[in-house]
Residue frames relative to the residue before (quaternion, step in Angstrom):
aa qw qx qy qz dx dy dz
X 1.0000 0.0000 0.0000 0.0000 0.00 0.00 0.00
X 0.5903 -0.6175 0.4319 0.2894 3.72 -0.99 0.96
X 0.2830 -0.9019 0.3041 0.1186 3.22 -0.30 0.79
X 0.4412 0.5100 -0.4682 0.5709 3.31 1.85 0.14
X 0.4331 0.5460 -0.5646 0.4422 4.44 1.10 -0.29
X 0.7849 0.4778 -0.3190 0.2320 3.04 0.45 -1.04
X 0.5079 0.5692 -0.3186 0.5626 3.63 1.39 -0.41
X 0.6556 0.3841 -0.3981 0.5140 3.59 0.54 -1.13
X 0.5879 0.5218 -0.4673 0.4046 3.98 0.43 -0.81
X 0.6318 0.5936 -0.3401 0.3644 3.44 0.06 -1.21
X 0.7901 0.3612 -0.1751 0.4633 3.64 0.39 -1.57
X 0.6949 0.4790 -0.3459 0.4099 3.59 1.11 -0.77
X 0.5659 0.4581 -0.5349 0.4287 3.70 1.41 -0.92
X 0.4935 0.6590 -0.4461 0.3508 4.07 0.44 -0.89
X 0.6776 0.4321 -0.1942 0.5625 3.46 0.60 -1.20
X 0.6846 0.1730 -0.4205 0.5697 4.05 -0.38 -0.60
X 0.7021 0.4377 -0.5178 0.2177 3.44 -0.29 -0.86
X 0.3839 0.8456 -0.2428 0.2805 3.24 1.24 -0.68
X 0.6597 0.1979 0.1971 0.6977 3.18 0.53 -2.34
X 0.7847 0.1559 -0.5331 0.2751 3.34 0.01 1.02
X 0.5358 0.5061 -0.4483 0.5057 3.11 1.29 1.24
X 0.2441 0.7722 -0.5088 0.2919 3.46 1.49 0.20
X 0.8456 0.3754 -0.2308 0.3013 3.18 0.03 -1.41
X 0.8430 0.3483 -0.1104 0.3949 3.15 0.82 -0.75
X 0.0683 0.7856 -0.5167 0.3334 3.24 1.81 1.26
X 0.7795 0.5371 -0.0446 0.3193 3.28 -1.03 0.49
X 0.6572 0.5556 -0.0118 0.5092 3.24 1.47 -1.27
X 0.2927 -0.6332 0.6611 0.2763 4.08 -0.62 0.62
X 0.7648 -0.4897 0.3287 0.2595 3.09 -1.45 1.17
X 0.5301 0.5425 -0.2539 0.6002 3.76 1.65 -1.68
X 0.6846 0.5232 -0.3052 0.4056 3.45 -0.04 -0.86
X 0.6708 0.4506 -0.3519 0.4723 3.85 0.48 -0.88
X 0.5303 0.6453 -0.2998 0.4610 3.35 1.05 -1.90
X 0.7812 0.3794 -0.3116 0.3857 4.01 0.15 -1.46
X 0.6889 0.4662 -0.2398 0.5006 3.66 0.77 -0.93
X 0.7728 0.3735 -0.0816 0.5065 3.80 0.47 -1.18
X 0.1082 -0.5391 0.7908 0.2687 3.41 -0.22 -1.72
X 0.8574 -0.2286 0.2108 0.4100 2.83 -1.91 -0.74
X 0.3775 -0.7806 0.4585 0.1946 3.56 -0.39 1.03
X 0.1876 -0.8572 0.4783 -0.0359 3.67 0.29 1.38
X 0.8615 0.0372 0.1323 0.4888 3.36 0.17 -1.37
X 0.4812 -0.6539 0.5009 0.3001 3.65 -0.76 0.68
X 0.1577 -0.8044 0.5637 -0.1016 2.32 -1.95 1.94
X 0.3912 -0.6197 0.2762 0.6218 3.74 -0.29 -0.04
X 0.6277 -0.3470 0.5097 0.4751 2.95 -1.64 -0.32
X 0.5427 -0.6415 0.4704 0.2694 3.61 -1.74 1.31
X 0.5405 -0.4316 0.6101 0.3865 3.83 -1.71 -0.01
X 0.8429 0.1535 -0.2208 0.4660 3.08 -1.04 1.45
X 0.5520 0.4548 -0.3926 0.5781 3.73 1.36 0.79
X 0.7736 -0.4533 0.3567 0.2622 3.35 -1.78 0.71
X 0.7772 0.2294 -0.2617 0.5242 3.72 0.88 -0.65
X 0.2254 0.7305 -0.6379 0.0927 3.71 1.12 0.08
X 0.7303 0.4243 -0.3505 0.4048 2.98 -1.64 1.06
X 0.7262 0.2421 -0.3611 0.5325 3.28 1.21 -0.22
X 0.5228 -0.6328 0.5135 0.2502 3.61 -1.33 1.51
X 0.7655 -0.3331 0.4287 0.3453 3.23 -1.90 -0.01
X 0.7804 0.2397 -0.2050 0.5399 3.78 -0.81 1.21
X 0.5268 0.3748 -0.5753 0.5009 4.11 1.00 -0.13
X 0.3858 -0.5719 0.7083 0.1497 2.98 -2.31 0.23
X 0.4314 -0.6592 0.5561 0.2646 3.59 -1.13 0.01
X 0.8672 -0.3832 0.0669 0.3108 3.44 -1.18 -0.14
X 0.0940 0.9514 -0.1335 0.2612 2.69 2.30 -0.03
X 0.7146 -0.1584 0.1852 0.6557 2.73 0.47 -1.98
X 0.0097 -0.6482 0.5943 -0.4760 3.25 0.82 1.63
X 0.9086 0.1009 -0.0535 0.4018 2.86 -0.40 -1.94
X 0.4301 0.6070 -0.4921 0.4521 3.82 0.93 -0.11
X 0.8488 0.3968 -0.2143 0.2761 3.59 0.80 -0.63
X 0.6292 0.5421 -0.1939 0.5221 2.70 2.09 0.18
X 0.5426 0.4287 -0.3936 0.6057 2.82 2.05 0.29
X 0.6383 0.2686 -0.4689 0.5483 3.96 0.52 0.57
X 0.3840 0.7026 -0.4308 0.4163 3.41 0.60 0.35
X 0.8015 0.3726 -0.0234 0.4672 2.95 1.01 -1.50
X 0.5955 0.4492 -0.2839 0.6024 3.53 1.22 -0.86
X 0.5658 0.5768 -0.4052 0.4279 3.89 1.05 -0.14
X 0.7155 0.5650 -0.1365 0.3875 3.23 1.13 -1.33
X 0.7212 0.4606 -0.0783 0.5114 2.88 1.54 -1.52
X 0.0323 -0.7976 0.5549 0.2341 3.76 1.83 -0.61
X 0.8079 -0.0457 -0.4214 0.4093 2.73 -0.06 2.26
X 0.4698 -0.6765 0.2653 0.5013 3.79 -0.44 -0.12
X 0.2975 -0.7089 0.6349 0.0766 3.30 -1.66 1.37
X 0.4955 -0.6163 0.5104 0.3378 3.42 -1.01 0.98
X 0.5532 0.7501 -0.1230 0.3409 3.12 1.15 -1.87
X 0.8115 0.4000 -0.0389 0.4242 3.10 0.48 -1.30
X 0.4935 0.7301 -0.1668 0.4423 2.95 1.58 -0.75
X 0.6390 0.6266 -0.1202 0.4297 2.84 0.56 -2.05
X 0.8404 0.3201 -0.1759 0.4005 3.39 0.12 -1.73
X 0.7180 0.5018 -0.3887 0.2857 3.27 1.12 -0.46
X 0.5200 0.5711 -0.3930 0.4991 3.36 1.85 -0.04
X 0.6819 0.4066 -0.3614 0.4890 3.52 0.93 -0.24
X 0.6654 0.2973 -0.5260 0.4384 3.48 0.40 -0.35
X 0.4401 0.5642 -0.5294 0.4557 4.62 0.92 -0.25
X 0.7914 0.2929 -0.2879 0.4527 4.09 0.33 -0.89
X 0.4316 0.5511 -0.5217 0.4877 3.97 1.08 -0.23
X 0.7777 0.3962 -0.2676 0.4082 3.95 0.51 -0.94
X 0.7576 0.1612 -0.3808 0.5049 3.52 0.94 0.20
X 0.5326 0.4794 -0.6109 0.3364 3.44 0.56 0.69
X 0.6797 0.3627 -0.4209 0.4789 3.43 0.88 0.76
X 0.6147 0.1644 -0.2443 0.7318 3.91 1.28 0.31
X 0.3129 -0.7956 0.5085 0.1024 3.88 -0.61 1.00
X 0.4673 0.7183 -0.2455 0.4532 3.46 1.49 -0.40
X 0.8316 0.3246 -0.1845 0.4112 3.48 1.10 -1.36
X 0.3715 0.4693 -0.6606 0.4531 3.88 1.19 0.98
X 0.5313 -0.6186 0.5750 0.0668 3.18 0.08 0.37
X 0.7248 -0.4437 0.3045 0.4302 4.16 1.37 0.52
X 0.2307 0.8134 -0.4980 0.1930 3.84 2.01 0.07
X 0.5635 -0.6961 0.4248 0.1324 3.16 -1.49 0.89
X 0.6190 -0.6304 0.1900 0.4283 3.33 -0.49 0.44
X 0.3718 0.7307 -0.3262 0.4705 3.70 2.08 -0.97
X 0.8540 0.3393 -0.0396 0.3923 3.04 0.11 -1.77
X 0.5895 0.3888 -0.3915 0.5900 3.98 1.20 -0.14
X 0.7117 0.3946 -0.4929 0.3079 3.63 0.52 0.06
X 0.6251 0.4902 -0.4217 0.4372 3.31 1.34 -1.29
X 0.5619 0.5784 -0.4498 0.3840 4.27 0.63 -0.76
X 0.5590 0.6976 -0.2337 0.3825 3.42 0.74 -0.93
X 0.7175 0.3183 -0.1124 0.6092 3.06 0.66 -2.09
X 0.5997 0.5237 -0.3813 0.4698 3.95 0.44 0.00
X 0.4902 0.6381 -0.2643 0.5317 3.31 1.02 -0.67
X 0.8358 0.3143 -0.1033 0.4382 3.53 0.62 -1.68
X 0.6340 -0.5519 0.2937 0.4553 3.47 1.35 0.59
X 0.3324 0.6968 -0.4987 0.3941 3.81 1.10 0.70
X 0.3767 -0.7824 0.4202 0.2635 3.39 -0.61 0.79
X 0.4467 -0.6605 0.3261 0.5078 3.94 -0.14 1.26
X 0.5125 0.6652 -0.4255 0.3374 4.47 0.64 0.17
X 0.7160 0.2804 -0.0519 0.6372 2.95 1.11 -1.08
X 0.3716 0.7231 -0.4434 0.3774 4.23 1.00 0.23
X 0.8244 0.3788 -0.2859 0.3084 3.41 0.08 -1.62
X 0.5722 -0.6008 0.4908 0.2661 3.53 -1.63 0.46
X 0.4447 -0.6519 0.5643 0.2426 3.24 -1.09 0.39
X 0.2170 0.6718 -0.5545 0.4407 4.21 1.35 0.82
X 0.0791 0.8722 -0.4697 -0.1116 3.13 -0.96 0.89
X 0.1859 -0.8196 0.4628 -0.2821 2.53 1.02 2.42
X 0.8309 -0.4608 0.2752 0.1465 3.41 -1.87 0.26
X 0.5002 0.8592 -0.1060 -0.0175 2.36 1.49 -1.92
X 0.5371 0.7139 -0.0146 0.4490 2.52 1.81 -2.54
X 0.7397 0.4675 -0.1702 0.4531 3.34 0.55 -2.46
X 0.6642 0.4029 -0.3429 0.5282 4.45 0.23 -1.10
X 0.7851 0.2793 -0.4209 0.3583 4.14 -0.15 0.39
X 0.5992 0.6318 -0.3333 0.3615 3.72 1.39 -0.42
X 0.1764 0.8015 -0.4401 0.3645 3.57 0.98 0.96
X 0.7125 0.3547 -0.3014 0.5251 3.77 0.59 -1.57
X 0.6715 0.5114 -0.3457 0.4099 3.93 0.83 -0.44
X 0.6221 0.4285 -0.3506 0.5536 3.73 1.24 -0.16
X 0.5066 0.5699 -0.4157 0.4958 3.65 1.51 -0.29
X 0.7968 0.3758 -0.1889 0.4338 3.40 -0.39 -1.71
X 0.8213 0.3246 -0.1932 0.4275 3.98 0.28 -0.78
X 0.4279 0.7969 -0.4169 0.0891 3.59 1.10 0.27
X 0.5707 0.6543 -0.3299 0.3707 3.19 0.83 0.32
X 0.5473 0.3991 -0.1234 0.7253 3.24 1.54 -0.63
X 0.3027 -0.7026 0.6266 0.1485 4.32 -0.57 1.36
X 0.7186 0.5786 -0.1694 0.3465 3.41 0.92 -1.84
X 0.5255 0.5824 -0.2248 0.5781 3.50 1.54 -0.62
X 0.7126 0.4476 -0.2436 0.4821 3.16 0.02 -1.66
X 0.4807 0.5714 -0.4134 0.5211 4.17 0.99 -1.02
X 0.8280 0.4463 -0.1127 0.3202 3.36 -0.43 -1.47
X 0.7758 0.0027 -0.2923 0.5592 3.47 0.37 -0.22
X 0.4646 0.3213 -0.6602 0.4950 3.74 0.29 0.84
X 0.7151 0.2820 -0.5149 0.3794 3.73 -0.44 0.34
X 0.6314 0.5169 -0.3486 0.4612 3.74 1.11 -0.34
X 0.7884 0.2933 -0.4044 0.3590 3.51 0.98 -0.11
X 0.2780 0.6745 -0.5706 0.3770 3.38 1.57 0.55
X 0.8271 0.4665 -0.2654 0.1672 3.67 0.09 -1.20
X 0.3059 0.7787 -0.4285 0.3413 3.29 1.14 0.99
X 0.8048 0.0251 0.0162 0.5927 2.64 1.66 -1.54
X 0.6557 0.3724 -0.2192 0.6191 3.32 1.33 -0.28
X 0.0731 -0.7463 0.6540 -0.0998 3.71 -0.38 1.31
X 0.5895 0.5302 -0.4361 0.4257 3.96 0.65 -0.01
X 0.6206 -0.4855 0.5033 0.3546 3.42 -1.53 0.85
X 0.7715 0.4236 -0.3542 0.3161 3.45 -0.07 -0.74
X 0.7135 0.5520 -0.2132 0.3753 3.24 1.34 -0.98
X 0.4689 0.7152 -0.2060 0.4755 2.91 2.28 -0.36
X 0.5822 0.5341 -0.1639 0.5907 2.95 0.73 -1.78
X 0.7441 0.3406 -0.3184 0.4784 4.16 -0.46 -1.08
X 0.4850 0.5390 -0.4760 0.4977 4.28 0.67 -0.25
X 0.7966 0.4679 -0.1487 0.3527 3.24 0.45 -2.11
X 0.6104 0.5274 -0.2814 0.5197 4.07 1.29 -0.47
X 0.4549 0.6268 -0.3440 0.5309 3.65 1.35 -1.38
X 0.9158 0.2567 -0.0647 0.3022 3.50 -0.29 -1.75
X 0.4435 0.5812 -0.3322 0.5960 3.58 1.43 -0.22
X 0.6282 0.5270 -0.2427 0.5183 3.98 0.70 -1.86
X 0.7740 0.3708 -0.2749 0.4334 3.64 0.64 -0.84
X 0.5364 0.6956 -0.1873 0.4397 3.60 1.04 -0.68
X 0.6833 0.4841 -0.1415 0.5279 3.54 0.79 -1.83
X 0.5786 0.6093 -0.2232 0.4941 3.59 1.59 -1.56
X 0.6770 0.5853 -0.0912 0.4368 3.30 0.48 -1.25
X 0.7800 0.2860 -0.1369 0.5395 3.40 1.02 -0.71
X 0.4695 -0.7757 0.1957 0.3735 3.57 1.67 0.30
X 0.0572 0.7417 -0.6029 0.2883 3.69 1.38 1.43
X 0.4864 -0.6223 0.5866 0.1791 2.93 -1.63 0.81
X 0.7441 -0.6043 0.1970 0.2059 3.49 -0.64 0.68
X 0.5860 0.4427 -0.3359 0.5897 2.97 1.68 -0.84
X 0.5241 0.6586 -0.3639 0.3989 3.77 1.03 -0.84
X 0.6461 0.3685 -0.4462 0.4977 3.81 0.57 -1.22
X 0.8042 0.4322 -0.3426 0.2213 3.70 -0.08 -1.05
X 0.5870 0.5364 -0.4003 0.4554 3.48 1.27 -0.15
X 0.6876 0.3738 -0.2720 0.5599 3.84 1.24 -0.72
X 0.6790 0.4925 -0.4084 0.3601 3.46 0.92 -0.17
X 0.4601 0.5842 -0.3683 0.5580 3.54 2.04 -0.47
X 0.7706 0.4507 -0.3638 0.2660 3.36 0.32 -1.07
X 0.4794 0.6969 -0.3374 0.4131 3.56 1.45 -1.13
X 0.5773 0.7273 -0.0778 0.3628 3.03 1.22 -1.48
X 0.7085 0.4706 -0.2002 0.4863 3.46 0.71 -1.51
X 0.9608 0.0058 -0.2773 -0.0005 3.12 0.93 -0.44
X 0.5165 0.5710 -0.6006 0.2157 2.92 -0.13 2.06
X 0.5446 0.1828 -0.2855 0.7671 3.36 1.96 0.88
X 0.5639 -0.5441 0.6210 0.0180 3.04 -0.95 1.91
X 0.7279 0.4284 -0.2088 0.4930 3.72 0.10 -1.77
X 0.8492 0.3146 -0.3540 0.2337 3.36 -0.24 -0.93
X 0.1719 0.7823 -0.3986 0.4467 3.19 2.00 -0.43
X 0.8353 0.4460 -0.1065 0.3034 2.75 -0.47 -1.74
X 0.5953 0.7214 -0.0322 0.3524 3.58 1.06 -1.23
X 0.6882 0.5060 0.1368 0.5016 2.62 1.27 -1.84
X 0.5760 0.4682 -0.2098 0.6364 3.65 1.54 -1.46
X 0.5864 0.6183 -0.4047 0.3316 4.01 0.59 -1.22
X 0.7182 0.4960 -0.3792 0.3072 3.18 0.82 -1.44
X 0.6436 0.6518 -0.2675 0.2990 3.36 0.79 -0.71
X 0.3999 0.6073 -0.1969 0.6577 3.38 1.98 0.17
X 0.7727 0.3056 -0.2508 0.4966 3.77 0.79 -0.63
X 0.6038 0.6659 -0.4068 0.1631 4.00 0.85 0.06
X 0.4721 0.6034 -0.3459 0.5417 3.18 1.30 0.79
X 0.5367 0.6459 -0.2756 0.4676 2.89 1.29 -0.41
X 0.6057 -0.5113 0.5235 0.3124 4.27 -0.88 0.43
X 0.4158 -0.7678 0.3991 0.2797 3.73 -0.28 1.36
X 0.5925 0.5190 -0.3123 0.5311 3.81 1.20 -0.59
X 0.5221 0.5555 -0.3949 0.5127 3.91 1.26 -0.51
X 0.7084 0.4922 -0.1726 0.4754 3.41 0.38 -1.77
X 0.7250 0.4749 -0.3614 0.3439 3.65 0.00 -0.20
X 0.7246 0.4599 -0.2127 0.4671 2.74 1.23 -1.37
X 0.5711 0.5515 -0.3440 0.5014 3.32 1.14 -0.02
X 0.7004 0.3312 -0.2521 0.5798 3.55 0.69 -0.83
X 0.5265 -0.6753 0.4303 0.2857 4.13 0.90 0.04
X 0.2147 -0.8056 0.5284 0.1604 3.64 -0.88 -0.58
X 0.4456 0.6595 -0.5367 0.2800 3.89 1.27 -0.08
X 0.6108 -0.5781 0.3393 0.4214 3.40 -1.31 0.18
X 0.1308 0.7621 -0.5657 0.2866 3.75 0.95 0.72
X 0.4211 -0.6873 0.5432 0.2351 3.53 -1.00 0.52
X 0.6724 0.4450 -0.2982 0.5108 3.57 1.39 -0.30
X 0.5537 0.3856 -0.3500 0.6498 3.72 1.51 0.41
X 0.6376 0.5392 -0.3616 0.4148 4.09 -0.03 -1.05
X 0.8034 0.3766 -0.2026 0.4144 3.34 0.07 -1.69
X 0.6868 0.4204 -0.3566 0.4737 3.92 0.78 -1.16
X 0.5750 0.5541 -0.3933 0.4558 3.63 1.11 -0.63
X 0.6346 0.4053 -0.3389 0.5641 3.85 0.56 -0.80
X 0.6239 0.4789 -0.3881 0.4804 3.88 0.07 -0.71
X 0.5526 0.6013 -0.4599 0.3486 4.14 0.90 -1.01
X 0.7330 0.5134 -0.0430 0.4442 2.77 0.41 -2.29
X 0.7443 0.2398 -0.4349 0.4466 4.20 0.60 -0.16
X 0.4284 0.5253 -0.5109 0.5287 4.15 1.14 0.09
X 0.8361 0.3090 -0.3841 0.2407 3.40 0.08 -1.29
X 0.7903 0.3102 -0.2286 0.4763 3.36 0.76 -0.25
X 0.1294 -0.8425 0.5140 -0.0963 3.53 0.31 1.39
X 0.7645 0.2276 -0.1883 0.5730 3.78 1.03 -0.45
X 0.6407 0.5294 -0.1489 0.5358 3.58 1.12 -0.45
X 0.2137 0.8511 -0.4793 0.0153 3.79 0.80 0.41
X 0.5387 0.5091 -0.4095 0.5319 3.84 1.17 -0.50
X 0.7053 0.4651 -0.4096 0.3441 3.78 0.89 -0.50
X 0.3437 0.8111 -0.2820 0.3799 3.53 1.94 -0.42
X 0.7659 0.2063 -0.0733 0.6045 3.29 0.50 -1.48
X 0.5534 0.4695 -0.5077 0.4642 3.72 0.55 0.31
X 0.7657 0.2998 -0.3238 0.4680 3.75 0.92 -0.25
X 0.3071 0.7214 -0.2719 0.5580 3.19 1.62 0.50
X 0.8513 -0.2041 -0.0332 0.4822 3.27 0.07 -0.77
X 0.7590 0.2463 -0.5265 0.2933 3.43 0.60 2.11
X 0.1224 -0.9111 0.2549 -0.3000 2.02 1.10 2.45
X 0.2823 -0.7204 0.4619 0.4335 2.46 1.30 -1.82
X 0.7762 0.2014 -0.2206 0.5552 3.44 -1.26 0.63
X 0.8463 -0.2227 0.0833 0.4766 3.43 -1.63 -0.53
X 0.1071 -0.8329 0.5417 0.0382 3.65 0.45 1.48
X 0.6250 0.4414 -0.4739 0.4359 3.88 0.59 -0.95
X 0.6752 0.5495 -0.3741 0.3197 3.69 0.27 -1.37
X 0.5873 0.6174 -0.3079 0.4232 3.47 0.84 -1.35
X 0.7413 0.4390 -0.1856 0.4725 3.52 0.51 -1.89
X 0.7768 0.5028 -0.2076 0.3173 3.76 0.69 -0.33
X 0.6133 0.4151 -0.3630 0.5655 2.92 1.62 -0.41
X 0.5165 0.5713 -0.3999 0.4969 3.79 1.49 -0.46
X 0.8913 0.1481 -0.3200 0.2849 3.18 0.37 -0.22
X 0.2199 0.7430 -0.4035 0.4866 3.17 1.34 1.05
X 0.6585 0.5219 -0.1681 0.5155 3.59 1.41 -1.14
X 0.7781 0.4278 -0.2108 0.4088 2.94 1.27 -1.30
X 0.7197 0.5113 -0.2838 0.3743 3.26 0.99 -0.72
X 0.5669 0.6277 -0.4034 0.3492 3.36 1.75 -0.32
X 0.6330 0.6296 -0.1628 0.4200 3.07 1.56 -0.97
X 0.7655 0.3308 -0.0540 0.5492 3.38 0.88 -1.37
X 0.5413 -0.5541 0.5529 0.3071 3.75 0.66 -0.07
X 0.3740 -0.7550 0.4471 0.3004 3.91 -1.24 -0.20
X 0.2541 0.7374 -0.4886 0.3910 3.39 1.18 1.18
X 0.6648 0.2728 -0.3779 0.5838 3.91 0.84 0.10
X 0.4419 0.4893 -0.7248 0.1999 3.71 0.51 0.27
X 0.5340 -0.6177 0.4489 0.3630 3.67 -1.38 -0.04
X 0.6202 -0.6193 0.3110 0.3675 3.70 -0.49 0.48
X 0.5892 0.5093 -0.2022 0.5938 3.34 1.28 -1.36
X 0.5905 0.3001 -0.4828 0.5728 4.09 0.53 0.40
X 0.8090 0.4730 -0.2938 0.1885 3.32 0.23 -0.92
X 0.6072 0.5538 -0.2709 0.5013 3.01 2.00 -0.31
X 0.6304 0.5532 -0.3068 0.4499 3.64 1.41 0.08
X 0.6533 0.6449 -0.2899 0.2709 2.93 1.28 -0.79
X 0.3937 -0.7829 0.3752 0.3023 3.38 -0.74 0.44
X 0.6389 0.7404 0.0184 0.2080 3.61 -0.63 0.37
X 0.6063 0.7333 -0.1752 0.2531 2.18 1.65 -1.94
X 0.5037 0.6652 -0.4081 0.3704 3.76 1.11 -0.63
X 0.7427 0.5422 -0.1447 0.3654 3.17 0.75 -1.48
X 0.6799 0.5840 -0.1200 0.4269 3.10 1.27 -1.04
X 0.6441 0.5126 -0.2221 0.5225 3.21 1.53 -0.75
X 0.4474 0.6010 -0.4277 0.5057 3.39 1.58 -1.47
X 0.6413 0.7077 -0.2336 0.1825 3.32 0.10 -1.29
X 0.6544 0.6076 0.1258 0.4321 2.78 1.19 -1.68
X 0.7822 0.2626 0.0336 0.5639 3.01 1.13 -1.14
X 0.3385 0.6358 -0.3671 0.5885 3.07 1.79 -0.03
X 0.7842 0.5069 -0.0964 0.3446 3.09 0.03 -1.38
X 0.5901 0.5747 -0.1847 0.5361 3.58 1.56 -1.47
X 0.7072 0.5386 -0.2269 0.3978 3.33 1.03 -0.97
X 0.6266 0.5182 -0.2268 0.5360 3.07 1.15 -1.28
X 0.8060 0.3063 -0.3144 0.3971 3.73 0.55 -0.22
X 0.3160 0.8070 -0.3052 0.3946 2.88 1.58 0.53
X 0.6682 0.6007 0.0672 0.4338 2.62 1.22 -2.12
X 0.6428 0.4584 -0.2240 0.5714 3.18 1.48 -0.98
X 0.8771 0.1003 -0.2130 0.4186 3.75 0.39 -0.34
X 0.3058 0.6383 -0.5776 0.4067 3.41 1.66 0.86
């Protein structure tokens, strides 16, 4: 399989999986089922819900910030903490003056942006929430450095700590970007999650641990499994919940992010880091057309993509 597909896959599964869990952030699994059913095709976000206002095919901060972290490692032809940093502060300088354009930012990540904003250095910024936040943008770093595990470790835990300073939130960055990497290089599935747990262990023992369990539950009914593995935006629920949904469907990847994002609970995160896994692995020939025409972006996302493809090019050209 072409291996720059495989970069474009990666960023684009991020992106649909994204917006088609917009709407139904938030929601109990029963609850999606009554209003939706089977959540097929991207929708906006309802009247009287957290992303009202965004149509059918936006994403949320998701892949916001996922794109502003290859954005930056483009710019920077490789990843800058530095660079980073400012570009999340100068992204939250622009919606702390139009609220519309975080795009649904978490609470981790609006304080540490905030406190960066107020002249805090981005070292001493992040929150101690050991929330997702960190674990749904750390994709372009499992892209661009995949050849090197020990790398790929290191700056996905180094660009959590702007805003995510908690072990767990560490640890769920460091699985994300390892999980994508291992993918990327054509590991078998049961393989990413055992090296992506282990990468994992060490700097949260627990979530490690957490994270391996799920892999015990894929026999199991997808509405069984979830509820068992949870769905809040916790990094020890999101990440094992995204990791469910790319094992369990291994031939079926469009069915992935349908159980992804009508799941329940943190449905966009969930669907995005699944399809980050999926697209590293599988390339972006199973996205479905009818997402890909809705989506917004797509230019940017590719730029992106290829940004990135290049740059690692460069490294072993």
């Amino acid at each position: 399989m072409d291996l720059q597909d495989r970069f474009t896959g990666c960023l684009l599964g991020v992106a649909v999986g994204d917006a088609l869990g917009m709407p139904t952030e938030g929601y109990t699994a029963q609850e999606i089922r009554s209003r939706w059913g089977v959540v097929r095709d991207m929708l906006p976000a309802p009247e009287g819900h957290f992303h009202f206002g965004l149509l059918a095919g936006q994403f949320t901060d998701d892949t916001e910030e996922t794109l502003l972290l290859a954005e930056s490692m483009i710019q920077a032809h490789g990843f800058s903490a530095d660079l980073f940093a400012e570009k999340l502060a100068s992204w939250g300088a622009a919606w702390t003056l139009n609220e519309r354009l975080n795009r649904g930012v978490g609470f981790a990540t609006r304080s540490a942006v905030e406190s960066m904003l107020a002249g805090t250095p981005w070292q001493q910024s992040g929150v101690a929430v050991p929330t997702c936040g960190s674990a749904m943008r750390t994709a372009p770093i499992g892209l661009l450095y995949h050849r090197d595990i020990n790398v790929v470790k290191s700056y996905a835990d180094l660009q959590s700590l702007p805003t995510h300073s908690s072990p767990a939130a560490r640890a769920a960055a460091v699985a994300v970007a390892v999980g994508v990497a291992l993918s990327l290089n054509g590991f078998d599935k049961g393989m990413v999650l055992r090296y992506a747990a282990s990468q994992a262990s060490r700097i949260d023992a627990d979530f490690a641990d957490r994270l391996l369990w799920t892999g015990g539950l894929i026999d199991l009914p997808v509405d069984d499994a979830l509820g068992l593995i949870r769905n809040s935006p916790l990094a020890s629920e999101t990440v094992p919940a995204a990791f469910y949904c790319y094992l369990k469907f291994e031939v079926e990847p469009e069915q992935a992010l349908m159980a992804a994002a009508g799941g329940g609970g943190d449905t966009d995160s969930i669907a995005s880091i699944a399809g980050s896994l999926l697209g590293a692995a599988q390339g972006s020939s199973w996205i479905p057309g009818r997402w890909r025409e809705r989506l917004e972006d797509v230019g940017r996302i590719e730029a992106a993509a290829k940004g990135l493809f290049d740059l690692h090019s460069s490294f072993c050209g």
